[in-house]
N, C-alpha and C positions, 0 to 999 in steps of 0.2 A: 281240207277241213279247217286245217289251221287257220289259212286264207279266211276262211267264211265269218270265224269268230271274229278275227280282230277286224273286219270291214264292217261286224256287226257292233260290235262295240264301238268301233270310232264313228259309226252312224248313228247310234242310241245317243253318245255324247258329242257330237253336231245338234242333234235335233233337242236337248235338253237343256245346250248352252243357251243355243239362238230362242227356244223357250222362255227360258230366264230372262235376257235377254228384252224381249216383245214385252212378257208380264210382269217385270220390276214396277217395285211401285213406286222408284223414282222417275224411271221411263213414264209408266203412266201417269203420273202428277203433271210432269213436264208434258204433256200431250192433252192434258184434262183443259179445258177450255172452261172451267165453270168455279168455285169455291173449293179450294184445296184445304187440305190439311193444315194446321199451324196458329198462332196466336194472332190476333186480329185486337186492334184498338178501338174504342167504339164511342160514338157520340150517341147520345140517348136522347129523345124527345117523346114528350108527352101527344100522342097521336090527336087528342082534340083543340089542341091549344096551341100547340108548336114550342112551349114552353123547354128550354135544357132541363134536363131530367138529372142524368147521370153520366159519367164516361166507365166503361168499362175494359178489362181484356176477357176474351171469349178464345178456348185453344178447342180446334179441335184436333183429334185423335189419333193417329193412324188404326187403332182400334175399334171405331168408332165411339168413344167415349167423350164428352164434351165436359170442360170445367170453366169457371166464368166467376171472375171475383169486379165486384161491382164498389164505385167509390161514394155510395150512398147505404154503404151497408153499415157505418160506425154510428153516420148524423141522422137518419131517418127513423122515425118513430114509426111502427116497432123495427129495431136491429134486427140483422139477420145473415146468417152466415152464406159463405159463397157458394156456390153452387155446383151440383154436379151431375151428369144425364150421360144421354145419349145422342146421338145424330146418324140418320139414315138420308141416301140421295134423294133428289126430290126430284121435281119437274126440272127441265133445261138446266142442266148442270147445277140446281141449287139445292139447297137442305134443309132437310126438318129435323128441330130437335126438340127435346123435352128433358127438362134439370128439376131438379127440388132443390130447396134449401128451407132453412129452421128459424123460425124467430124466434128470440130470445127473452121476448117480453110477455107479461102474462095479458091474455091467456094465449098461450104460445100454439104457435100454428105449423101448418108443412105448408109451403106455396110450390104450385107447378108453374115452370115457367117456360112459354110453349114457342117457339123461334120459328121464325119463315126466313130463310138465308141465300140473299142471290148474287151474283157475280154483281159487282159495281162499274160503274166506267175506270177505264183503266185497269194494269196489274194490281193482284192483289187490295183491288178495294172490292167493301162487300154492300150491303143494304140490304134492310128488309125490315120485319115485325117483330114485336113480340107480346106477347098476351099472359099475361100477371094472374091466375087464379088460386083464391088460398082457401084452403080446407081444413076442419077441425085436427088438431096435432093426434087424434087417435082414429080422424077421417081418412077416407081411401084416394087419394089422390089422382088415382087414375080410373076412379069411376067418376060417375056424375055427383051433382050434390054441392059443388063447389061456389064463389063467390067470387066472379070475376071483379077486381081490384082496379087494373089499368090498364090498357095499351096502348101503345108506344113504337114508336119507330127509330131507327138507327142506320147511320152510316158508320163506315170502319177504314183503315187498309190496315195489310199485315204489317207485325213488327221486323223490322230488319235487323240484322247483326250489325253492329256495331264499331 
């Protein structure tokens, strides 16, 4: 009996390491073939015009939480603060996400800002969309009703240590 426990325990923790193990989510990063987790630098273009727009960083989460501070947010009329969402997987290893942020000017607005995010050529580069709608500041942002503004396209790669 003694025997049975400790072959049972050293079996439970075999199969719980090698678990761990398999589902790390550093394991899994390193095995993810599509947009990982982390800060990404981004070149912004105006979708109808090819115009530069902005550069921004976009991090994402291991949470799934997405934050994104943009270098058009001091000098563009109305200002507005950076941004912050969520992100869920998408098709072929890419993502979708959705952030809000605040303008600062009257009459002050909520804007959603709605991401298509796909693996880029090469490590750690990304590309994709984004679509700009702003809704009255006491509007629902996640209903309909809104006033699509712009879209826009962007390349990125991740930031590296240093």
């Amino acid at each position: 009996m003694k025997y049975l426990r400790l072959s049972t325990a050293m079996g439970l923790a075999i199969v719980l390491g090698l678990g761990w193990f398999v589902l790390s989510p550093q394991r899994a990063r390193a095995n993810f073939q599509g947009v990982g987790t982390g800060s990404y630098l981004t070149n912004i273009t105006d979708a109808s015009t090819g115009a530069f727009s902005s550069r921004s960083v976009i991090t994402l989460h291991t949470d799934h939480t997405l934050t994104a501070i943009d270098s058009g947010q001091e000098v563009s009329s109305p200002t507005f603060s950076s941004q912050q969402g969520t992100w869920t997987q998408g098709y072929n290893g890419g993502v979708n996400a959705s952030t809000l942020d605040f303008s600062f000017q009257s009459p002050q607005t909520i804007a959603r800002v709605d991401y298509v995010i796909n693996a880029g050529f090469g490590a750690g580069n990304i590309s994709g969309t984004i679509t700009l709608t702003v809704f009255p500041i006491n509007g629902n942002p996640f209903g309909g009703g809104g006033t699509v503004v712009g879209n826009f396209n962007f390349t990125g790669q991740s930031v590296p240590v240093q």
